[in-house]
Every structure is written in structure tokens, then in C-alpha cells.
The first five atom37 places (N, CA, C, CB, O) and aatype in JSON, in Angstrom:
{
  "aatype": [20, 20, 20, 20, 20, 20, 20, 20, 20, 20, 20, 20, 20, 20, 20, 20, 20, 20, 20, 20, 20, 20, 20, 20, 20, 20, 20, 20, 20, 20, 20, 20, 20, 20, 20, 20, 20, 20, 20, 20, 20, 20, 20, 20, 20, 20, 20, 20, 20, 20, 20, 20, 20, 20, 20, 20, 20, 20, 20, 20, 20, 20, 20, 20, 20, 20, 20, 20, 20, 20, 20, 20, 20, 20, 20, 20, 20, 20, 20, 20, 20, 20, 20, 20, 20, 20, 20, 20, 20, 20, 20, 20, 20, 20, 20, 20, 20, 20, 20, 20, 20, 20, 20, 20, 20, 20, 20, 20, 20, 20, 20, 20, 20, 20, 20, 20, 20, 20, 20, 20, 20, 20, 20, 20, 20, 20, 20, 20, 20, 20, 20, 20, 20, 20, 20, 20, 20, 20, 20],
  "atom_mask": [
    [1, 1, 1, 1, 1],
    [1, 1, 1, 1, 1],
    [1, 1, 1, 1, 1],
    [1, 1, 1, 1, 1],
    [1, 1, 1, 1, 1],
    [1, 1, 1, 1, 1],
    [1, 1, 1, 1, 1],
    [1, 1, 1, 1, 1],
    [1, 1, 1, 1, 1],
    [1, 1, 1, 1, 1],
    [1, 1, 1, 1, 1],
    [1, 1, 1, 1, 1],
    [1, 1, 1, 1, 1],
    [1, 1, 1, 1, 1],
    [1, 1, 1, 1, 1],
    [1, 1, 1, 1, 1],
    [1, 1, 1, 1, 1],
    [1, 1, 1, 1, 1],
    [1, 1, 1, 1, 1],
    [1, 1, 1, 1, 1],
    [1, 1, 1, 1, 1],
    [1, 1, 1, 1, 1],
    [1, 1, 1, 1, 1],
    [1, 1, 1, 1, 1],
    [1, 1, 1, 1, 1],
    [1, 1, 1, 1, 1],
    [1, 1, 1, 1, 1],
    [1, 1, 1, 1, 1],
    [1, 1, 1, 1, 1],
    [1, 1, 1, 1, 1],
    [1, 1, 1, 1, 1],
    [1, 1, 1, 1, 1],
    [1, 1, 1, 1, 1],
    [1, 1, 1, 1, 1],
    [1, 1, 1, 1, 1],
    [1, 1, 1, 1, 1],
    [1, 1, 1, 1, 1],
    [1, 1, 1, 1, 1],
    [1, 1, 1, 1, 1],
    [1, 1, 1, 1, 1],
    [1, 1, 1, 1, 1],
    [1, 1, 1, 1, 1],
    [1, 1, 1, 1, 1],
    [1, 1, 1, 1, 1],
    [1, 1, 1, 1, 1],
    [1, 1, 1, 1, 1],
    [1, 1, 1, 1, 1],
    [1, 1, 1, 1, 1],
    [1, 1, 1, 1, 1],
    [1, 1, 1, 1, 1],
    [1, 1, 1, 1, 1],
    [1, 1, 1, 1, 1],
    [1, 1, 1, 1, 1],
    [1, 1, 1, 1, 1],
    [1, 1, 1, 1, 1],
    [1, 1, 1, 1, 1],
    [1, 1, 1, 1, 1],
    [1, 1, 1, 1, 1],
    [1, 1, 1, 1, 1],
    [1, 1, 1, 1, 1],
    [1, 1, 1, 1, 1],
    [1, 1, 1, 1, 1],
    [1, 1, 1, 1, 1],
    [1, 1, 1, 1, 1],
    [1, 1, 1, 1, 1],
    [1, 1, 1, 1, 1],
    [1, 1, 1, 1, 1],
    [1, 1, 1, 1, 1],
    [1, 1, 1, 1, 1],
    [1, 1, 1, 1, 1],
    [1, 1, 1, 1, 1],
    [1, 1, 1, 1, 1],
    [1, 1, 1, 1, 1],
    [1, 1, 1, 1, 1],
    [1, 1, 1, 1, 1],
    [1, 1, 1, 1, 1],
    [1, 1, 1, 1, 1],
    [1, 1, 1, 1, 1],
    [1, 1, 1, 1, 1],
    [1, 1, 1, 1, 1],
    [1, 1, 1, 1, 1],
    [1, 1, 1, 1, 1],
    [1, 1, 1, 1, 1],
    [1, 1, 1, 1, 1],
    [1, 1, 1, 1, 1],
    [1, 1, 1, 1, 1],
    [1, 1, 1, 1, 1],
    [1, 1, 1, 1, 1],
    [1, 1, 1, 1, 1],
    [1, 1, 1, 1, 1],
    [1, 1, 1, 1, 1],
    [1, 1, 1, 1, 1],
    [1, 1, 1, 1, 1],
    [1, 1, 1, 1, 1],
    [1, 1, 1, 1, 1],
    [1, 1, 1, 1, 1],
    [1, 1, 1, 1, 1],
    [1, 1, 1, 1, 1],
    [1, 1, 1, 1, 1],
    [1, 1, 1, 1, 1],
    [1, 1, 1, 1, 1],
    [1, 1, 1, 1, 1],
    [1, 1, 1, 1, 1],
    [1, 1, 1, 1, 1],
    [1, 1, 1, 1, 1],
    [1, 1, 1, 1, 1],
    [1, 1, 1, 1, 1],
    [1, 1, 1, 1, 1],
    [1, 1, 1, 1, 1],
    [1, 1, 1, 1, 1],
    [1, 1, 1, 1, 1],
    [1, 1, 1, 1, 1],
    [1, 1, 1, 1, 1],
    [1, 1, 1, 1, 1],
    [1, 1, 1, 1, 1],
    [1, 1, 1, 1, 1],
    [1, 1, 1, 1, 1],
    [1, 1, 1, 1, 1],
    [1, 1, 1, 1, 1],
    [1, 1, 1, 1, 1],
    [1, 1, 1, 1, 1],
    [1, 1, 1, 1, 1],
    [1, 1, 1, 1, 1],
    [1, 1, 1, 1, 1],
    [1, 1, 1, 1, 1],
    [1, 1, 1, 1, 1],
    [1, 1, 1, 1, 1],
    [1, 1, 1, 1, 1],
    [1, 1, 1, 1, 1],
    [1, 1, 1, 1, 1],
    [1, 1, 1, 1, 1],
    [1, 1, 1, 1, 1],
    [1, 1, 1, 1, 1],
    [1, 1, 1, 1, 1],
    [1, 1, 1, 1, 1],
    [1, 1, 1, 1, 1],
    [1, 1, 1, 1, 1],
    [1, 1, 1, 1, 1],
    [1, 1, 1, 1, 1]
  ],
  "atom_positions": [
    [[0.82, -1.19, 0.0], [0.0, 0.0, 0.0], [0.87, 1.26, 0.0], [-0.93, 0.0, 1.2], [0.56, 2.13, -0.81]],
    [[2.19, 1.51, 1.02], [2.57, 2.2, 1.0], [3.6, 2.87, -0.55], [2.85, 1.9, 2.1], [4.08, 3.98, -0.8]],
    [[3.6, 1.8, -1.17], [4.34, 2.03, -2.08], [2.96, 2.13, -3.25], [5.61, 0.87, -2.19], [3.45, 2.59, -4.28]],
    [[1.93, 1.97, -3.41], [0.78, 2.35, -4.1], [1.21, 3.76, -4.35], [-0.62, 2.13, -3.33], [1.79, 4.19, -5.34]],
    [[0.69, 4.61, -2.95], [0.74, 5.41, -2.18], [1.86, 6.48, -3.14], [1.1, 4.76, -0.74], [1.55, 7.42, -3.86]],
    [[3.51, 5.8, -2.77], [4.19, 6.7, -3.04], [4.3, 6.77, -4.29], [5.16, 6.68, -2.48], [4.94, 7.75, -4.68]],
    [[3.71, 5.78, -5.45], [4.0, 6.37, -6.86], [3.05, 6.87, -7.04], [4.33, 5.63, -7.99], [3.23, 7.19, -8.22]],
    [[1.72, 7.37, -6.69], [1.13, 8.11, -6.76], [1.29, 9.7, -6.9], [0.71, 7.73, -6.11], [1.15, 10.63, -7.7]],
    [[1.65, 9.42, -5.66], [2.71, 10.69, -5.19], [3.59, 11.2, -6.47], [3.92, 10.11, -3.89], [3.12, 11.95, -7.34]],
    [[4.3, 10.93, -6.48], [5.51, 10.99, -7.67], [4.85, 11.45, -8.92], [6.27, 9.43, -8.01], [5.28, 12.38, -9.61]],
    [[3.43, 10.51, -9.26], [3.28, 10.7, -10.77], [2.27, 11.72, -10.64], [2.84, 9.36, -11.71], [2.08, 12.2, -11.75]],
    [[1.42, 12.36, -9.62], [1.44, 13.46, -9.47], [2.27, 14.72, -9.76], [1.29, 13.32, -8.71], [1.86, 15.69, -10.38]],
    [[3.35, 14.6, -9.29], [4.41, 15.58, -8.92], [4.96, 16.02, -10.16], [5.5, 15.02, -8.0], [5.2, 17.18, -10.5]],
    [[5.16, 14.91, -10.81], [5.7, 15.14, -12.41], [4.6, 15.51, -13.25], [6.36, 13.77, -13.12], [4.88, 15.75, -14.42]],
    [[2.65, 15.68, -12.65], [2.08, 15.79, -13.77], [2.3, 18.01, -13.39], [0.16, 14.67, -13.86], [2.65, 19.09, -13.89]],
    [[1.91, 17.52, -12.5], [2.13, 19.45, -11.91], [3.41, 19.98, -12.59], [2.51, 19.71, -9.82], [3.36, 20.75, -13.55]],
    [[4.71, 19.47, -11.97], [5.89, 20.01, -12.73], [5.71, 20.21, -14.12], [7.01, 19.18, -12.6], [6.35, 21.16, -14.58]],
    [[4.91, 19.5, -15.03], [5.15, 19.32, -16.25], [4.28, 20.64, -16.94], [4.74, 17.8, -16.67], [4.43, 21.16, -18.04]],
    [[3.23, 20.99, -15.73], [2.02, 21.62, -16.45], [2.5, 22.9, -16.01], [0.38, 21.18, -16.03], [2.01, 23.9, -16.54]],
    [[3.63, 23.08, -14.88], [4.44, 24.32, -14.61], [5.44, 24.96, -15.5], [5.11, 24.09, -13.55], [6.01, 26.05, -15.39]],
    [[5.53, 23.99, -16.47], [6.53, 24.47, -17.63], [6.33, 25.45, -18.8], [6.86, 23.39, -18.29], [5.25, 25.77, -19.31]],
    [[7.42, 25.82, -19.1], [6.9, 26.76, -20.16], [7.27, 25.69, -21.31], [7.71, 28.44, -20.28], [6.81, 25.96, -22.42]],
    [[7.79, 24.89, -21.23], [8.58, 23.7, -22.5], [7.31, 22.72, -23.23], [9.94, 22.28, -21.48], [6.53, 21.95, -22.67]],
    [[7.41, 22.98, -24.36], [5.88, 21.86, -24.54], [5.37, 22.41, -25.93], [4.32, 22.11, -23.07], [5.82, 23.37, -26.56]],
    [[4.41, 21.62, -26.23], [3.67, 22.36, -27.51], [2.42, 23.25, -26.95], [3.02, 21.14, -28.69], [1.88, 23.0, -25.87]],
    [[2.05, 24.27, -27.78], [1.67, 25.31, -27.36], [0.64, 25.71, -28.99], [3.1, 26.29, -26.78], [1.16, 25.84, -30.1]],
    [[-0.55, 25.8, -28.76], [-1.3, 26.28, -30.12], [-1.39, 27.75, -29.74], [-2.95, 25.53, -30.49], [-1.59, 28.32, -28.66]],
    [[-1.15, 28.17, -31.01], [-1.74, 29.71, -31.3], [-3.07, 30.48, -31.76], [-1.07, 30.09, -32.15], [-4.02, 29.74, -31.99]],
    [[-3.21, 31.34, -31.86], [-4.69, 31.47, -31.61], [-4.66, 32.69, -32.65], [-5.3, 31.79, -29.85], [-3.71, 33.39, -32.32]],
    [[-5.24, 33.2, -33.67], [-4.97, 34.43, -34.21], [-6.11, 35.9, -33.53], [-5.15, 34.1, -35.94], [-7.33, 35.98, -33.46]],
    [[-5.22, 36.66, -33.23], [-5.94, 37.65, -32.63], [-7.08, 38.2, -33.27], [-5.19, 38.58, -32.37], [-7.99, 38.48, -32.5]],
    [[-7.34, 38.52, -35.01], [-8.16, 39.05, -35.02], [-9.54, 38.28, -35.63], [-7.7, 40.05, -35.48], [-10.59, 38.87, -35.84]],
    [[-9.33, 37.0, -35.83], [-10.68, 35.8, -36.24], [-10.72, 35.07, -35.06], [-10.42, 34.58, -37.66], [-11.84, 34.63, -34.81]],
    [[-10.04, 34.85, -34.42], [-9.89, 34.0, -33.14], [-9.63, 32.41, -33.62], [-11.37, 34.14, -32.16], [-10.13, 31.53, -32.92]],
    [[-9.0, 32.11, -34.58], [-9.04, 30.87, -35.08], [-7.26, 30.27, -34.85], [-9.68, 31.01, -36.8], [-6.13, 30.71, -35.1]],
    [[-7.72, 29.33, -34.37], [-6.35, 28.76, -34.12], [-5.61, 28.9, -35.13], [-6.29, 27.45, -33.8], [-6.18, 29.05, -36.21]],
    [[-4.29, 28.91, -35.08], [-2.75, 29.33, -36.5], [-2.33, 28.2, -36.39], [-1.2, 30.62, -36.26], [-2.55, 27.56, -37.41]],
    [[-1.63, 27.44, -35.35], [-0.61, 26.92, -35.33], [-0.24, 26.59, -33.89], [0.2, 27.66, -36.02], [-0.64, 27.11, -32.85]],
    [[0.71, 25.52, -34.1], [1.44, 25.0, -32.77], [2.93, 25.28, -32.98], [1.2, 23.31, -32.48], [3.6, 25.18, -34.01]],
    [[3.31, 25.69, -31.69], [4.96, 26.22, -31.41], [5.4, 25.01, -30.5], [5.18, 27.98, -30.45], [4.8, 24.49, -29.55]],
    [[6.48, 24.74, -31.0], [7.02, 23.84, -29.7], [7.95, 24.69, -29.23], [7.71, 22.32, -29.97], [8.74, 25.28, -29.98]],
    [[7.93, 24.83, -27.77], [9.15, 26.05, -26.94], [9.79, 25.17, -26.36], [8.65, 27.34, -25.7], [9.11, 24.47, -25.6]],
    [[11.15, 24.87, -26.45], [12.21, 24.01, -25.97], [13.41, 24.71, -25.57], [12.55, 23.06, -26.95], [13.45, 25.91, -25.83]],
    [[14.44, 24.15, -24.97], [15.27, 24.8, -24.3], [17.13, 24.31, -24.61], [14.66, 24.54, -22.81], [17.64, 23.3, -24.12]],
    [[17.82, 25.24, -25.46], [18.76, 24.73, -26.15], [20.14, 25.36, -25.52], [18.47, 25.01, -27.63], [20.12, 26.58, -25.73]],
    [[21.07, 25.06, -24.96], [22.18, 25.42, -24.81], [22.07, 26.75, -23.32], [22.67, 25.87, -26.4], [22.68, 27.82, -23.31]],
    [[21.15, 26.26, -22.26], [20.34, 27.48, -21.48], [19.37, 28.09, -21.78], [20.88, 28.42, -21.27], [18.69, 28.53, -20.85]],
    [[18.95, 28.34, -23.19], [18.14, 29.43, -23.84], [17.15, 28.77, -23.91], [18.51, 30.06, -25.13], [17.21, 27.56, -23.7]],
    [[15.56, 29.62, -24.33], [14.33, 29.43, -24.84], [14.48, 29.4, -26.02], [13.43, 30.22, -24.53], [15.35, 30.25, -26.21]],
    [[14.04, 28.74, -27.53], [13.66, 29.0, -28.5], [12.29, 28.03, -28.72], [14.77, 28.95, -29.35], [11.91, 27.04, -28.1]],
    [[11.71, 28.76, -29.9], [10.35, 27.95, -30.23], [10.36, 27.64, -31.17], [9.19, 28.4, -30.17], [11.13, 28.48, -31.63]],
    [[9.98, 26.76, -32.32], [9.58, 26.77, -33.79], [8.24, 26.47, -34.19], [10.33, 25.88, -34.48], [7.56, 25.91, -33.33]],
    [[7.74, 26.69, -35.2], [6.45, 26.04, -35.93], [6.58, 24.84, -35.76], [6.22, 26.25, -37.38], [7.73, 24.47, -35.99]],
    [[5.66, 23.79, -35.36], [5.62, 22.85, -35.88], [4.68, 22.23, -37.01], [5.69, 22.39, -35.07], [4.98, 21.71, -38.09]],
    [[3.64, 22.42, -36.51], [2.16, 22.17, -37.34], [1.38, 23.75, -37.75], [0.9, 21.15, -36.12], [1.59, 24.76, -37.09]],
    [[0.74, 23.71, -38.63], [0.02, 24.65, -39.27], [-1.59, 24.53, -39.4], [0.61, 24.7, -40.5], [-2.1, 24.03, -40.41]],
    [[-2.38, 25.04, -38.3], [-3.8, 24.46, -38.42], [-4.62, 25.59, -39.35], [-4.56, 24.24, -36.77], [-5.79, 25.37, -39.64]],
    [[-4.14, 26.46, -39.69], [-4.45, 27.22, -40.65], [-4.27, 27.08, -41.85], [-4.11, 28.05, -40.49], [-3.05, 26.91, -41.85]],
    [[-4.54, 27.03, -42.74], [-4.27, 25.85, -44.13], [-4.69, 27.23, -45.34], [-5.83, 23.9, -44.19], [-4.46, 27.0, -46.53]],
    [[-5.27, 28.56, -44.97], [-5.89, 29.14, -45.53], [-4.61, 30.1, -46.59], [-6.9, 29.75, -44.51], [-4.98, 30.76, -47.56]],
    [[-3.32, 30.03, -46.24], [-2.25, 30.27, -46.95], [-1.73, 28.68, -47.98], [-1.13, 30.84, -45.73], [-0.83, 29.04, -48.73]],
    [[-1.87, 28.0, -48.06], [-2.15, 26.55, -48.59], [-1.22, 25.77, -48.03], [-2.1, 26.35, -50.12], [-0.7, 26.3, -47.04]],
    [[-0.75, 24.53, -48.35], [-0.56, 23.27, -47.04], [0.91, 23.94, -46.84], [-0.58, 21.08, -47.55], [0.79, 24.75, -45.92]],
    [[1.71, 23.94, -47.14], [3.56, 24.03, -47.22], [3.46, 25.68, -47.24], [4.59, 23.18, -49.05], [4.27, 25.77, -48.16]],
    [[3.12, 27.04, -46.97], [3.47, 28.44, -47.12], [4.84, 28.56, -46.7], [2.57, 29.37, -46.33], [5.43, 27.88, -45.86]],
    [[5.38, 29.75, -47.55], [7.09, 29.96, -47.14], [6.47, 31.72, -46.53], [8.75, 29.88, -49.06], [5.52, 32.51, -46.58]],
    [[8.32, 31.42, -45.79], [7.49, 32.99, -45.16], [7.95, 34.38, -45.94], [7.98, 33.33, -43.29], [8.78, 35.16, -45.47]],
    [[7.46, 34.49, -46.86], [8.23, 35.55, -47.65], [8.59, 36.85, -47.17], [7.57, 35.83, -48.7], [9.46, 37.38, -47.86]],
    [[8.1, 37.66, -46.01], [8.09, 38.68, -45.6], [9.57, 38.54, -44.94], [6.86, 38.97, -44.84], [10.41, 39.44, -45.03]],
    [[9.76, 37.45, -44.36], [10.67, 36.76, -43.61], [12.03, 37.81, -44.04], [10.73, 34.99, -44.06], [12.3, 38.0, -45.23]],
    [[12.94, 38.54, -42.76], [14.01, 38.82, -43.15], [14.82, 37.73, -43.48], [14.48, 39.54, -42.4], [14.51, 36.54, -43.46]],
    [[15.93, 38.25, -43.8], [17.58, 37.01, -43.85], [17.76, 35.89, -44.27], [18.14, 36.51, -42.71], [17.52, 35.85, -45.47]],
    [[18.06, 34.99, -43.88], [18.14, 33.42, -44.36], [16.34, 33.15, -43.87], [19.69, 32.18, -43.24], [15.91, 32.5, -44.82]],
    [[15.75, 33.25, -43.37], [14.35, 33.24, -43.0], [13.7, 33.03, -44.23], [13.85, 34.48, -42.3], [13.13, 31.97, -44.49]],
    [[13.77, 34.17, -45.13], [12.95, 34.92, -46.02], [12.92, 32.98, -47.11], [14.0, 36.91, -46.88], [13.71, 32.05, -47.29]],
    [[11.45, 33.35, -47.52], [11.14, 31.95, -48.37], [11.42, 30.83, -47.92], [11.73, 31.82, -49.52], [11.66, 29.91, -48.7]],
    [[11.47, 30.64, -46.35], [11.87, 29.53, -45.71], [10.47, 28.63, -45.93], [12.37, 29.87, -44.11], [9.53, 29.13, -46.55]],
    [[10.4, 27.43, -45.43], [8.67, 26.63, -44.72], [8.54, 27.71, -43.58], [8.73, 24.49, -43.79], [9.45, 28.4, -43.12]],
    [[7.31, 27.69, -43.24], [6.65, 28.22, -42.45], [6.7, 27.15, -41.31], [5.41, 28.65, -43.02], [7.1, 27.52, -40.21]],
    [[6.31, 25.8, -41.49], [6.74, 24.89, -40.18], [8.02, 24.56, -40.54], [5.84, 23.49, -39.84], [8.7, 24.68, -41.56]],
    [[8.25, 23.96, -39.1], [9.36, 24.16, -39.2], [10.56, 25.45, -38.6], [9.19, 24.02, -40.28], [11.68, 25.16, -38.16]],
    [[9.97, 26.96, -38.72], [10.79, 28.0, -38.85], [10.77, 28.59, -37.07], [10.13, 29.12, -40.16], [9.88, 28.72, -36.24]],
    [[12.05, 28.8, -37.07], [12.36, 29.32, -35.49], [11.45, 30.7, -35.12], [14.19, 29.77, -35.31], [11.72, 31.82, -35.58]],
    [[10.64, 30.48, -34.46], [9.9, 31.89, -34.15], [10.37, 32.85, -32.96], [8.42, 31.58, -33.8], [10.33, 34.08, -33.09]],
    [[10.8, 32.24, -31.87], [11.69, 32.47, -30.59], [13.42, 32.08, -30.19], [10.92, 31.73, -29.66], [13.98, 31.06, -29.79]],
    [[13.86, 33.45, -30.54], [15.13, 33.32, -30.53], [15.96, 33.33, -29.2], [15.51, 34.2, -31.31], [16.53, 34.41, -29.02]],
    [[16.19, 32.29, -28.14], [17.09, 32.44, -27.28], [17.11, 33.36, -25.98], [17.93, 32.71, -27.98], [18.04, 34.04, -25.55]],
    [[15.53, 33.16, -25.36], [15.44, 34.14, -24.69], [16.09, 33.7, -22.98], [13.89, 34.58, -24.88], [16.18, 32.49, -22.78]],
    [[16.42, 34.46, -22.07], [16.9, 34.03, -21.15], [15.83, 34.23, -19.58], [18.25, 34.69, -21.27], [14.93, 35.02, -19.3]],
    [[16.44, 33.13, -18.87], [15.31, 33.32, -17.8], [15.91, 34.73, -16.89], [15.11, 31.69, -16.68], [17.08, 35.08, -16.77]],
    [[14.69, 35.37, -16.32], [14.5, 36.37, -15.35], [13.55, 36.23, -14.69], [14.44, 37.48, -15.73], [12.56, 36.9, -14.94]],
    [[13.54, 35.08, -13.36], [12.7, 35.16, -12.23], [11.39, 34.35, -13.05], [12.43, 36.89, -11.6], [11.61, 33.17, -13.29]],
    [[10.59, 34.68, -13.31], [9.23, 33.4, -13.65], [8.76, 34.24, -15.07], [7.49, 33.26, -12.06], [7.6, 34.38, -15.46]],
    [[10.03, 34.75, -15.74], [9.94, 34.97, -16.85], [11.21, 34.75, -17.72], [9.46, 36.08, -16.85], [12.32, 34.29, -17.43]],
    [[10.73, 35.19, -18.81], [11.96, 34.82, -19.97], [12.08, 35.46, -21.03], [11.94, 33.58, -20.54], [11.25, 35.21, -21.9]],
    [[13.25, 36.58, -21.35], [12.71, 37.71, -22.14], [14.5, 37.95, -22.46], [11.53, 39.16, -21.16], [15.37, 37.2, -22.01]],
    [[14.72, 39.01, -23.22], [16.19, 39.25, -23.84], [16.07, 38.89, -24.93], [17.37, 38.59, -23.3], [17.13, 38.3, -25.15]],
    [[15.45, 38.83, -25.86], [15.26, 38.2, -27.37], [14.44, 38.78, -28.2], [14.79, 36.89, -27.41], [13.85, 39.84, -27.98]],
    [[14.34, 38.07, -29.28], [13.14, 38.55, -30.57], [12.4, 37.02, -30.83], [14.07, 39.27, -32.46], [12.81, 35.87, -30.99]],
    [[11.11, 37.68, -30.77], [10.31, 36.93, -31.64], [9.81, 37.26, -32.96], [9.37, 36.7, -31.04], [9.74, 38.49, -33.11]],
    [[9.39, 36.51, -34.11], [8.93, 36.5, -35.48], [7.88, 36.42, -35.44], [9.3, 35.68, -36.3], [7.35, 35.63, -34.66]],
    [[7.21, 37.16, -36.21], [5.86, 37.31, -36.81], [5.86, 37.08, -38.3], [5.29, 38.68, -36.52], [5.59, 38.1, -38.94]],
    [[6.07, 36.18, -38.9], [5.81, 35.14, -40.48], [4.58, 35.4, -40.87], [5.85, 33.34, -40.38], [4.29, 34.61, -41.78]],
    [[3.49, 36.31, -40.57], [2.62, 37.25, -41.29], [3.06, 38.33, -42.0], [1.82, 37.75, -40.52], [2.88, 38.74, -43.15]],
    [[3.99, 38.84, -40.59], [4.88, 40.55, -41.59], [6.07, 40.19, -42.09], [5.45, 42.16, -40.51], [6.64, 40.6, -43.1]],
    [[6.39, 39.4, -41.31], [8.01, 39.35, -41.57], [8.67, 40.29, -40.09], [8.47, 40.29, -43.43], [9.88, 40.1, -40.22]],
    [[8.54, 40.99, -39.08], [8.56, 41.63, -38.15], [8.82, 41.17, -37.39], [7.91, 42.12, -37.94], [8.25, 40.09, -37.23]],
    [[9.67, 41.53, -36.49], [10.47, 41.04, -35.16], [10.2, 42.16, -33.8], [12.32, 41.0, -35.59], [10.03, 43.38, -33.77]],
    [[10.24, 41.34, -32.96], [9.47, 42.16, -31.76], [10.41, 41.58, -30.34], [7.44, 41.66, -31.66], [10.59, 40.4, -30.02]],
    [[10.9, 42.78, -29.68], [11.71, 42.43, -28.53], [10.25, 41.49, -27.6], [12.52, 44.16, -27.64], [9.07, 41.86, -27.53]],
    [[10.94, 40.1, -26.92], [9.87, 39.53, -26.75], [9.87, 38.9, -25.07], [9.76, 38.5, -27.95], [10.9, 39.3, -24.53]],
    [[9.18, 38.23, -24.3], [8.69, 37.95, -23.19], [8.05, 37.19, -23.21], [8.26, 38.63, -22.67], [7.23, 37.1, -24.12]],
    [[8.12, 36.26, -22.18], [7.15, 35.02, -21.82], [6.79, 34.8, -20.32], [7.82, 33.67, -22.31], [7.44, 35.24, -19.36]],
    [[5.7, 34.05, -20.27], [6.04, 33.84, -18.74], [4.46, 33.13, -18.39], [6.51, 35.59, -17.73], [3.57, 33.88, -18.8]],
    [[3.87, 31.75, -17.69], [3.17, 31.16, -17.78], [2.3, 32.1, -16.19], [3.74, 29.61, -18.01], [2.64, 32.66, -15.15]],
    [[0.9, 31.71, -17.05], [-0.21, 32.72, -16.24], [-1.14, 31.62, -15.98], [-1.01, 34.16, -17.18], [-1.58, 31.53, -17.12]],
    [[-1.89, 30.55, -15.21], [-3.04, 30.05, -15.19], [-3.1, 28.8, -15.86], [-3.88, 30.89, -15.64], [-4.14, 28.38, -16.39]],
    [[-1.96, 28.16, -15.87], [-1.42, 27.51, -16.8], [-1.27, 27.24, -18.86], [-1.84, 26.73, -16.2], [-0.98, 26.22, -19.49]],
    [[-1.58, 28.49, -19.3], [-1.29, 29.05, -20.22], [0.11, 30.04, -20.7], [-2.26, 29.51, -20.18], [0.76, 30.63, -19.84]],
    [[0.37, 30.11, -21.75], [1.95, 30.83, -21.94], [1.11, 32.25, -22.79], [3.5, 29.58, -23.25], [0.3, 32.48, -23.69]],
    [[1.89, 32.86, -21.85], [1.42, 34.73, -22.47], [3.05, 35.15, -23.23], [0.95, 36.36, -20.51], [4.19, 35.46, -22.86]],
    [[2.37, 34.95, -24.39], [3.25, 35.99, -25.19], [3.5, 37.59, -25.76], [3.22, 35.53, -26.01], [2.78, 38.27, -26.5]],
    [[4.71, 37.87, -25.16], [4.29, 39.67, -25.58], [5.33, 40.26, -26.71], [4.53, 40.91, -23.96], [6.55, 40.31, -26.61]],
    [[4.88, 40.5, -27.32], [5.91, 41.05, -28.01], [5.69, 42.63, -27.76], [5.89, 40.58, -29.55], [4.7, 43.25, -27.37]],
    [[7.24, 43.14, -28.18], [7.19, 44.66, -27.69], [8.2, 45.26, -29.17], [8.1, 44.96, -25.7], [9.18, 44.66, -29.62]],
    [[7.49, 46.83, -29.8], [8.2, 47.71, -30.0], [8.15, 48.86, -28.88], [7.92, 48.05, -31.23], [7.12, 49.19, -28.29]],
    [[9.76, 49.56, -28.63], [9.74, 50.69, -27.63], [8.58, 50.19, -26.94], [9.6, 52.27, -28.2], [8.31, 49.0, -27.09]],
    [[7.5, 51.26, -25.84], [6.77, 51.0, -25.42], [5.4, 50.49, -25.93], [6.9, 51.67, -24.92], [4.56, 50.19, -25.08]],
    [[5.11, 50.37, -27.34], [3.96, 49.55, -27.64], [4.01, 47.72, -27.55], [3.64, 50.02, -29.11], [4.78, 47.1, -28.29]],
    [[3.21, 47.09, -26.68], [2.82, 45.5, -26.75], [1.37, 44.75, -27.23], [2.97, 45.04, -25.37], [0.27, 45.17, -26.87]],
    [[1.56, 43.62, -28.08], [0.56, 43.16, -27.59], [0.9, 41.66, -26.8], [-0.41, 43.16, -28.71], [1.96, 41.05, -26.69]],
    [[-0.4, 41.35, -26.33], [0.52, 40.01, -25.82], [-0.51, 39.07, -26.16], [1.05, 39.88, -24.05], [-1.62, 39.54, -26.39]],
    [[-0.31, 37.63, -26.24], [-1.36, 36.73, -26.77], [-1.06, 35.62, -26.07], [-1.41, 36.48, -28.27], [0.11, 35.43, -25.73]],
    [[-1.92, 34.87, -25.78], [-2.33, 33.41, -24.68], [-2.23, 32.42, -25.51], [-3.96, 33.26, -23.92], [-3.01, 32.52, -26.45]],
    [[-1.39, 31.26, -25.52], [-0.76, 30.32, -26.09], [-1.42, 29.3, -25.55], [0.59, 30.32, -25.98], [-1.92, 29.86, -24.57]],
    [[-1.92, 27.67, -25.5], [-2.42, 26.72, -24.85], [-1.85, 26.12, -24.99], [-3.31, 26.34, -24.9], [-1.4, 26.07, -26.14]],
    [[-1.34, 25.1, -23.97], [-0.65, 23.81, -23.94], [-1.55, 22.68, -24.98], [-0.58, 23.28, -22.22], [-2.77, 22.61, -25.08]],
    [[-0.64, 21.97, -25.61], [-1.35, 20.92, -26.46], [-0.71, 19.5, -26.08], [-1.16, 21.25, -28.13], [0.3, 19.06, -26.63]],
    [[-1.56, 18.71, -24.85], [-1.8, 17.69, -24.71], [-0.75, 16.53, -25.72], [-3.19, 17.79, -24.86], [-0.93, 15.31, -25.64]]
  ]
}
């Protein structure tokens, strides 16, 4: 019993830790139809945050879109696939020092993260203008 007991315990512990993370797949949501875009996977490389596309639930640019707006080696890349979060570093129960991509404009935005309710709030910032958008964990 007691050992029932303690993996219980445990596989609890790891389901909380897991749902405390910012690391995981994450769907996007588009701000102004409200229709899901896409899933980011945010993983953690060499200390750093980065994210990429993975899946594309938006199909309305057609199955494979490149991101043409895209600066640099970016530009005409796949759209999945493409690094959206560049290397951000932790600060306390956030994670910010970086740019994120916007593969609509092609636009980069000093960026921030940091999990609220168990959801990931993303902000991107020029100077003092933000918006920020609510990311969902995907199961």
C-alpha cells in the first residue's frame, strides 16, 4: 500500500511540474478571427528558450506556405518548421532578452514570456507599444 501510495505521489508531482513548464507544444490562436494558426514547440537549447512552428492548423495560406516577408536566411523559408523564438533568457518566472517573429509581416518584436493560469502569455514589444497573446498547452 505504501508504495501504491508513493508512486502516486511521484506521478502526481511530475504531472504538476510538467504543467508548470513553459517547455511543450503550445497552439496559437490568431488575434483578429480567433481561429487557431498553429502549434509552437518552446524548448530549451544550450540554457536558452527558443520555439519553432511545428504544425500549421491554418491551411488558408495553402498546405507548405514559405514565409516571404521573412528577413535574412528566413525569407522563403517553410513556415513549419521556422524558429519563431530566438534564445530568450530566464529572469525570475519569466523569460525575455530576445526577438520573436511574426511570419505574417516578416517583423520582429523584442519579446517575453512567462506562464499565467497555466497558459503561456506571449508579448511582443516595439519601444513601449505591446501586444501580448495566450498560447495553450497541447496535450
Amino acid at each position: 500500500m505504501k508504495f501504491f501510495i508513493g508512486s502516486l505521489f511521484i506521478l502526481l508531482s511530475l504531472s504538476v511540474s510538467a504543467q508548470s513548464s513553459i517547455f511543450g507544444k503550445w497552439k496559437t490562436i490568431d488575434d483578429k478571427t480567433g481561429n487557431e494558426k498553429s502549434i509552437v514547440e518552446v524548448y530549451e537549447k544550450d540554457g536558452k528558450v527558443y520555439g519553432k512552428i511545428v504544425q500549421l492548423l491554418d491551411k488558408s495560406k495553402g498546405e507548405d506556405p514559405l514565409c516571404e516577408p521573412c528577413p535574412g536566411d528566413r525569407k522563403n523559408q517553410p513556415v513549419v518548421g521556422l524558429q519563431v523564438i530566438d534564445g530568450l533568457t530566464q529572469d525570475g518566472d519569466e523569460w525575455s532578452g530576445s526577438k520573436i517573429l511574426d511570419p505574417e509581416n516578416g517583423k520582429q518584436y523584442t519579446c517575453k514570456i512567462w506562464l499565467e493560469d497555466g497558459n503561456l502569455k506571449v508579448r511582443g514589444y516595439i519601444a513601449f507599444l505591446y501586444r501580448t497573446q495566450t498560447w495553450y498547452r497541447v496535450e
